[in-house]
Steps between C-alpha positions, in 0.01 A plus 500: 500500500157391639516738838633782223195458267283457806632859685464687149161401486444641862701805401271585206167444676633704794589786312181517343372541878762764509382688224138446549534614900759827421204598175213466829756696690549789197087507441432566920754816493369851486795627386804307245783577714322445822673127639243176492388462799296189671438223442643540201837561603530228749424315205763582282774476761391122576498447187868632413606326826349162294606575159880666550646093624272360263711701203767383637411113540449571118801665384675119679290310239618755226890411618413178502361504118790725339714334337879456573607803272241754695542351851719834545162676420263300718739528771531872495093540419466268840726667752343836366123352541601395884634813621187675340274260692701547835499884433122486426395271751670725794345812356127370499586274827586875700209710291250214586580503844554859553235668316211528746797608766559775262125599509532556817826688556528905378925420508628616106786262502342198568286573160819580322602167606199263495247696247448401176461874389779623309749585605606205783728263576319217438311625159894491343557188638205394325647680180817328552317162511319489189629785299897377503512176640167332306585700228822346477367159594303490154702674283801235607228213466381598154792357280411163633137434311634496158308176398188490303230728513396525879862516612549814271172663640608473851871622397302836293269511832756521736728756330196695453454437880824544628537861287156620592636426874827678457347798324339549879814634606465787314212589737754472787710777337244781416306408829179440294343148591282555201811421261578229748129287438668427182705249692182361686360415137846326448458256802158515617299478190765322223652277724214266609440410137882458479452243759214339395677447165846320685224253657390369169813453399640293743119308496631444101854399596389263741235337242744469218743342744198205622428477137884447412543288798157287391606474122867326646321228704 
């Protein structure tokens, strides 16, 4: 429960770097649908490389905390959360590594595979990651905060989350990734605060257990 609150924590303040570095990245383009380029794109794919297993470290303390009648849930909302780490971290792994080889090279279908200009391989791998898999992560996860206040905020934030994420899709099936930012707002912007949110709680479970614990001695 400690290491859970702990990586939450990290999760949040990371994805305020996130934010803060992609709205640096948006403000130095001369165009809106030109791609970020350096240094704020080297950035943001160190940072996803950082924050994707940290997610999933999380959604382990979130299995861990359901209780026996949502451990189906949490189970599910795990294995999903892993495989969008492992899909996420291999996509920004390769683009990291290949993009200044793709500066240099004139060849079409290594952009089609590497580039993160739609359409390429590894931008819907990226879609697959967080628009499906996250999105199914939190919307499996949400039934289990159903206790007090903060436990019902984080289960309205992530539904919230998890349907802003799968409304991406729809970006996927008209071709427009203008529809498909709706997803980024899903697990970019709302999940951090969904995140920061599962920290305090398990910071309050753990008090009211020491309390309980000192009030028995």
């Amino acid at each position: 429960m400690n290491i859970g609150k702990i990586t939450c924590w990290i999760t949040f303040l990371l994805g305020l770097v996130y934010l803060f570095t992609t709205f640096l990245g948006f403000l130095s383009l001369d165009l809106p649908d030109e791609p970020i380029g350096d240094p704020y794109f080297t950035m943001m794919e160190l940072l996803s490389l950082m924050i994707a297993p940290l997610m999933a470290i999380n959604m382990v303390a979130v299995h861990y905390h359901a209780s026996t009648k949502y451990k189906l849930h949490s189970l599910f909302a795990l294995c999903s959360m892993f495989i969008m780490a492992g899909i996420t971290s291999s996509v920004h792994f390769v683009v990291l590594t290949m993009n200044h080889q793709l500066e240099a090279t004139t060849m079409e279908d290594l952009t089609l595979l590497f580039s993160f200009k739609w359409p390429s391989v590894v931008y819907l791998l990226d879609i697959l990651a967080w628009d499906w898999f996250f999105s199914l992560s939190f919307l499996f996860a949400a039934p289990i905060f159903n206790n007090g206040t903060i436990e019902k905020t984080i289960r309205a934030l992530m539904l919230i989350s998890g349907i802003l994420s799968l409304i991406g899709l729809v970006g996927v099936i008209f071709g427009d990734m203008q529809i498909r930012n709706i997803g980024i707002i899903g697990y970019a912007f709302i999940a951090p605060f969904v995140f920061l949110l599962i920290g305090i709680n398990f910071n309050n479970i753990q008090t009211n257990k020491k309390t309980n614990v000192q009030q028995h001695i």
